[in-house]
C-alpha positions in Angstrom: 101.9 167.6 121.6 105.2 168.0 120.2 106.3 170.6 117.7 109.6 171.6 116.1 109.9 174.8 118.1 109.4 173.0 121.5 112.3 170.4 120.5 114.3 173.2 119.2 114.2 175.4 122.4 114.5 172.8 124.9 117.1 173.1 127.4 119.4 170.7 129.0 117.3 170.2 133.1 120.0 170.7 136.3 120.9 168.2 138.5 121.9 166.3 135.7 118.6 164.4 135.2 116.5 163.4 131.5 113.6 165.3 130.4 110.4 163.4 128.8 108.5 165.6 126.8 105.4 164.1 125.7 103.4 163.8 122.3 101.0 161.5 121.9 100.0 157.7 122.4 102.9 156.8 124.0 105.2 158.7 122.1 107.6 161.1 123.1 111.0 163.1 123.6 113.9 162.2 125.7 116.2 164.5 126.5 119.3 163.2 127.9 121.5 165.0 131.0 124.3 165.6 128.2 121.4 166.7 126.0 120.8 164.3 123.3 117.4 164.1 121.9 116.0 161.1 120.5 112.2 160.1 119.7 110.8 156.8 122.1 107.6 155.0 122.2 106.5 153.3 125.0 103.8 150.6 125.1 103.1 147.3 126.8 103.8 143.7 125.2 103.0 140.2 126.5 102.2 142.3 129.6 105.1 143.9 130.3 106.1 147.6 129.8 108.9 148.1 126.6 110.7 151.0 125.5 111.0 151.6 121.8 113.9 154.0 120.6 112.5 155.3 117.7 115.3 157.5 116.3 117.7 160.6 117.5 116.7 164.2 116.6 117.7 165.6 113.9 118.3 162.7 112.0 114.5 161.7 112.6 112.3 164.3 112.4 109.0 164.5 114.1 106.9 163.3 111.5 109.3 160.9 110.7 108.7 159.6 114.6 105.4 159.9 114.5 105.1 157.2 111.1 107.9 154.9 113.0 105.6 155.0 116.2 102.0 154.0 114.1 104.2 151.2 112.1 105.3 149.6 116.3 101.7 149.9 117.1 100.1 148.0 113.8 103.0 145.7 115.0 101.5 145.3 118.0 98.1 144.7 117.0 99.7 141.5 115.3 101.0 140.5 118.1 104.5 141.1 116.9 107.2 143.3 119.9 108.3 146.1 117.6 111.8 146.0 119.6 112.3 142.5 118.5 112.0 143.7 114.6 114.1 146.3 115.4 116.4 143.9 116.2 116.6 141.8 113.8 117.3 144.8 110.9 120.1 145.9 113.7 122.0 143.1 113.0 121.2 142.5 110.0 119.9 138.9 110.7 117.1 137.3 108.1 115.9 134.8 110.2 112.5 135.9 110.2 112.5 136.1 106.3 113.8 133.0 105.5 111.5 131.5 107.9 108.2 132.3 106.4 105.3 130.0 107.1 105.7 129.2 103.2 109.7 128.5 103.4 108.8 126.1 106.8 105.8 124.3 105.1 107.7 123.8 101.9 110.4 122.9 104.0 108.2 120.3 106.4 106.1 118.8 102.6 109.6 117.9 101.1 111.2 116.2 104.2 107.8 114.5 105.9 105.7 113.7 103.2 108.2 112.3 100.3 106.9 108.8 101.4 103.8 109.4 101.4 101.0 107.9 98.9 100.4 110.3 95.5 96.7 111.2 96.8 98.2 111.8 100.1 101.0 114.1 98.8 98.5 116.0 96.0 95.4 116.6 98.7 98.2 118.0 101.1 100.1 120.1 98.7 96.5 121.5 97.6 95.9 122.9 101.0 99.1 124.5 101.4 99.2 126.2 97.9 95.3 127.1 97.9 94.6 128.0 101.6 97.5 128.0 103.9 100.2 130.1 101.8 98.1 132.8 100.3 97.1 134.5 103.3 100.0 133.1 105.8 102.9 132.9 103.1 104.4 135.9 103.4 104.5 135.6 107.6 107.7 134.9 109.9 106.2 131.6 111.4 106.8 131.9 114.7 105.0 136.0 115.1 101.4 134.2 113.7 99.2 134.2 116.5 96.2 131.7 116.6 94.0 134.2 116.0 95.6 135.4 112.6 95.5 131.7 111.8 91.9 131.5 112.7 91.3 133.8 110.1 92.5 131.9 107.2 90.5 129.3 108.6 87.3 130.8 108.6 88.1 131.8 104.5 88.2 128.2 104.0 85.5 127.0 106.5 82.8 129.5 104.4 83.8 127.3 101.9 84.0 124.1 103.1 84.0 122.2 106.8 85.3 119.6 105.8 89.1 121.4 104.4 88.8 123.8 107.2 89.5 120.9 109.9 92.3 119.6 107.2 94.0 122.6 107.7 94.1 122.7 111.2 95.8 119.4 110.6 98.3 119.9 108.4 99.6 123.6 110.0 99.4 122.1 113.5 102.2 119.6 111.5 104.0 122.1 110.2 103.9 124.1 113.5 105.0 120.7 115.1 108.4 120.9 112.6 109.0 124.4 113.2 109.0 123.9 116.7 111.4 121.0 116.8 113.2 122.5 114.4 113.9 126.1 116.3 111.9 128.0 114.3 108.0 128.5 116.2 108.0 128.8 120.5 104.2 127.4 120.1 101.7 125.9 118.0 99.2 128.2 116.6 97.2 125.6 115.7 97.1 124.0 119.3 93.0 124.0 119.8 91.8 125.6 116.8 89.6 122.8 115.8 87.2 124.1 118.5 86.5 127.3 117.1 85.5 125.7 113.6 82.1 124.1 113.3 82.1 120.5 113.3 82.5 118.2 110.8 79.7 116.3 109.3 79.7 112.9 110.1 80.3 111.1 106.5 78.5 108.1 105.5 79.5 106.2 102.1 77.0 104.8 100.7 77.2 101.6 100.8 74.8 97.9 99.5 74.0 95.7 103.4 71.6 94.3 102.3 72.3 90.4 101.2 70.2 90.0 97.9 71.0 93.5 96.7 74.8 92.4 97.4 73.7 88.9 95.5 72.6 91.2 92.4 75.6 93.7 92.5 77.8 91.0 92.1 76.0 89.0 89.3 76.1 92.4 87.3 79.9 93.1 88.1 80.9 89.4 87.0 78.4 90.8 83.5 79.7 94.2 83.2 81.8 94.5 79.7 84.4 97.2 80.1 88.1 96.9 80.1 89.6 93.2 82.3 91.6 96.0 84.5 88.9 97.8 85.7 86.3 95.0 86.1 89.0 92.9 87.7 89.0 96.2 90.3 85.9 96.4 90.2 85.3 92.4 91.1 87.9 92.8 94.0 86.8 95.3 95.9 84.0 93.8 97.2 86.3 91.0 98.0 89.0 92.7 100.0 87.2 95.6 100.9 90.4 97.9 101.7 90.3 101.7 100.7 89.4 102.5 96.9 93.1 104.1 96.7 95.2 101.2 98.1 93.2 98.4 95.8 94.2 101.2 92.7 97.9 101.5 93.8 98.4 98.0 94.6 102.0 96.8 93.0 103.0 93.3 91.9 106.0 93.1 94.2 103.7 93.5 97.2 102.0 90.3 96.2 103.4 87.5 98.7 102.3 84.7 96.1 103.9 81.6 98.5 101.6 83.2 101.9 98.7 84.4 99.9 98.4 87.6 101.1 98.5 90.6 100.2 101.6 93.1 101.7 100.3 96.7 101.8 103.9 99.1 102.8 103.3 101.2 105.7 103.9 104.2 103.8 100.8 103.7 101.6 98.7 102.6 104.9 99.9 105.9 107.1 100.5 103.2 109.2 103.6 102.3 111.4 103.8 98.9 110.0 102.7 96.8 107.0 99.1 95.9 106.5 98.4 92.3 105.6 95.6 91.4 103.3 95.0 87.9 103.4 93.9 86.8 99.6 91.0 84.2 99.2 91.2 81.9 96.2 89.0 84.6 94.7 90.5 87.2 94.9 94.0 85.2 94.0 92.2 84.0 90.6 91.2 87.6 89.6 94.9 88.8 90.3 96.5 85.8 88.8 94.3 86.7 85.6 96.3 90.1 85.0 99.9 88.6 85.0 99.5 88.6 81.1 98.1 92.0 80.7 100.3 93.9 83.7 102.7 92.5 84.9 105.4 94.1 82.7 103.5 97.1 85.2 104.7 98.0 88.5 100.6 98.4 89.4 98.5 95.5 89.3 95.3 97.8 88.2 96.9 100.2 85.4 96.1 103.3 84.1 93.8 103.5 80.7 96.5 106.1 80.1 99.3 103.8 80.1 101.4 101.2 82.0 103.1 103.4 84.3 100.4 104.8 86.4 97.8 102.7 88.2 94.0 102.7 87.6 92.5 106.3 88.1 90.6 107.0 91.4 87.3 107.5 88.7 87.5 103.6 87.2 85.8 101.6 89.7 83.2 104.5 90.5 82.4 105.2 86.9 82.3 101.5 86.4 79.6 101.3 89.1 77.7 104.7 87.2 77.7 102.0 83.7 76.0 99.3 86.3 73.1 101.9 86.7 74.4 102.7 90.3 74.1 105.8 91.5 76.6 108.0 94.2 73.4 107.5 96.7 73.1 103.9 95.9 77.1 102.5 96.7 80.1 104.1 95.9 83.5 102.1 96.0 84.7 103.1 99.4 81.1 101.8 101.1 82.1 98.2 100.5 84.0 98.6 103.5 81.0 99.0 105.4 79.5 96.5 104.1 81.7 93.8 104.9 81.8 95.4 108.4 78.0 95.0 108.6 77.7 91.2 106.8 80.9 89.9 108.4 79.3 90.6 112.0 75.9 90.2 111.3 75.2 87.8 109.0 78.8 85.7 109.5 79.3 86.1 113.1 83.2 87.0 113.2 84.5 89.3 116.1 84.5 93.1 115.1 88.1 93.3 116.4 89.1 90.8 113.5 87.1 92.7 111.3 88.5 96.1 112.5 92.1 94.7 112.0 91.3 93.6 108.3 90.0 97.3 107.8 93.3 98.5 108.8 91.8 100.6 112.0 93.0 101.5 115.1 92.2 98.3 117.7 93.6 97.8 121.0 94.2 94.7 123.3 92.3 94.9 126.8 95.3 96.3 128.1 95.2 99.3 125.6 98.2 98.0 123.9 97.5 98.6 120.1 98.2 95.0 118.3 100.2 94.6 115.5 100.1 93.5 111.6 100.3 89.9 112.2 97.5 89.9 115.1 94.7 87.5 114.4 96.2 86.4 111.3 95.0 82.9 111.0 91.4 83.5 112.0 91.3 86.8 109.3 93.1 84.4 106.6 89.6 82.2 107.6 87.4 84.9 107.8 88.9 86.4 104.1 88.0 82.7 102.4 84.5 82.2 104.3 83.9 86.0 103.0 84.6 85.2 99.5 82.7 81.9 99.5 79.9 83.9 101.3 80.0 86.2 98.5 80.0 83.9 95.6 76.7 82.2 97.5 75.0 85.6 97.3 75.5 85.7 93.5 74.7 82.3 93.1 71.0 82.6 94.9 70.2 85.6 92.7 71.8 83.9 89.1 69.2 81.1 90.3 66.5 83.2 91.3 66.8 85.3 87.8 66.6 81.8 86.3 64.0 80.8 87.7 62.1 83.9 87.1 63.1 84.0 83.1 61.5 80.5 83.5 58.1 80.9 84.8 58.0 83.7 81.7 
């Protein structure tokens, strides 16, 4: 061990060579042939053995050393080379600070998610303000290892699965940008969804079975609140796209002279437009609003006002009036209930049906087809669905008759 007396006394070696007197953990004294003293660490980092000049003697004392020399270690448990932070106060440079994991998410939100849908943009911005910044914020991105990242995770996996997995999404993103932007050598994220315990398969609950459908749709044609949100509420069932698209849909995307319906890519996370092909149903309910919205951008407004659409609660609260419960249907399960009738019961390929739901389908050849695949035979199966549906609700309007009449 080192002391202030030992430094003191020692003496310049002959033959010109250094002197190493040591003092503990790696650290110690170098003596120089001219006899300058200064305090060095040495240690090993990405597997290779590093010298750390802590300071010259007597401008850093020995206890001074000794605090410099825990501070590179507790570096190094992060992962971080303590010469390359050295470095960066050298010169002065800032990098590192200005390229916090919060500067480069906010960075990456602004630029890659401006055209995004609100939902998207509001579940995103949750995850980075609630779960990614406050343990990660403060961190140069590119010295988090995955491990560091891991343990945000498993905050937010205690909590919830489901978020957990989001997470992993959205940093490996941001790790994405950093890296094509100069800022990360690697992705932290790369692989992390296997340390996480799955996700749990989610099922919406969702009506398959014909009658029931036949009796849901009698009381939705009977149920008395506001035109907008029954007119959603009639829909859905008929197009059967996600609960937030029918909500944000916007007059202009209305292709009145085609019939169909003209979903941006944008709102679909999609690379291309979706096309909706609208049955003289679902056409009749829309046409019915141009009085009451069309002054709107949204064809479903907002209670609230004009200038938002329908909130994400009006179709499912509308279905809690009905007597439906969350275990019974809830507005995103009428996707899988066209999925089931339209194959079942109606006998119409799954990949036309896939393509309608706006999923992910593929050619033989693997080649993914595009908006306008199948477009005739969905503009079919859209009318025969609609007509299918309105003979459900006709069989249970006659069979409720017919009951009322033998009381």
């Amino acid at each position: 061990m080192l002391t202030m007396l030992k430094i003191k006394n020692v003496k310049v070696s002959g033959g010109g060579k250094p002197q190493k007197l040591s003092d503990s953990g790696g650290m110690y004294l170098y003596v120089s042939p001219t006899g300058g003293k200064s305090f060095r660490l040495d240690y090993r980092f990405a597997g290779k053995r590093k010298t750390l000049t802590l300071g010259k003697f007597p401008a850093l004392s020995l206890l001074e050393a000794r605090v410099k020399a825990a501070e590179a270690k507790s570096s190094l448990v992060s992962n971080v080379d303590p010469n390359s932070l050295k470095r960066q106060k050298k010169l002065g440079i800032k990098v590192n600070s200005q390229n916090t994991f919060a500067v480069v998410a906010n960075d990456w939100f602004e630029r890659h998610m401006s055209d995004k849908s609100d939902s998207h943009r509001e579940r995103t911005r949750r995850l980075l303000d609630n779960d990614l910044i406050p343990p990660l914020g403060t961190r140069p991105i590119k010295e988090i290892t995955p491990q560091e990242l891991l343990c945000a995770l498993r905050i937010v996996e205690s909590r919830t699965v489901d978020i957990a997995h989001r997470c992993v999404e959205t940093a490996g993103m941001v790790y994405k940008y950093a890296i094509a932007s100069g800022l990360a050598e690697t992705n932290a994220a790369l692989n992390l969804k296997g340390a996480l315990r799955s996700k749990r398969v989610k099922h919406y609950a969702a009506i398959t079975d014909p009658k029931k459908l036949g009796m849901f749709l009698k009381s939705a044609d009977e149920y008395c609140g506001s035109l907008v949100v029954k007119s959603a509420l009639r829909i859905t069932p008929l197009l059967f796209q996600r609960p937030s698209q029918i909500r944000g849909m916007e007059w202009s995307e209305i292709n009145w002279e085609q019939k169909q319906w003209e979903i941006p890519a944008a709102r679909m996370k999609m690379p291309n437009n979706h096309i909706v092909p609208l049955s003289s149903q679902a056409l009749a309910i829309i046409e019915a609003l141009r009085p009451i919205t069309s002054s709107s951008m949204y064809v479903f407004t907002s209670m609230r006002g004009k200038s938002k659409p329908l909130s994400d609660n009006g179709v499912r609260t509308a279905l809690r009036t009905m007597g439906y419960s969350n275990e019974d249907v809830v507005p995103h399960g009428f996707r899988a209930t066209a999925r089931t009738l339209l194959d079942e019961v109606l006998n119409f390929r799954p990949d036309w049906i896939e393509q309608q739901l706006a999923h992910a389908v593929k050619d033989p050849l693997g080649r993914a087809y595009n908006r306008t695949n199948f477009l005739a035979d969905r503009r079919i199966m859209m009318q025969t669905w609609a007509d299918y549906l309105d003979t459900l609700k006709v069989a249970e309007a006659s069979a409720k008759s017919k009951d009322d009449t033998d009381e």
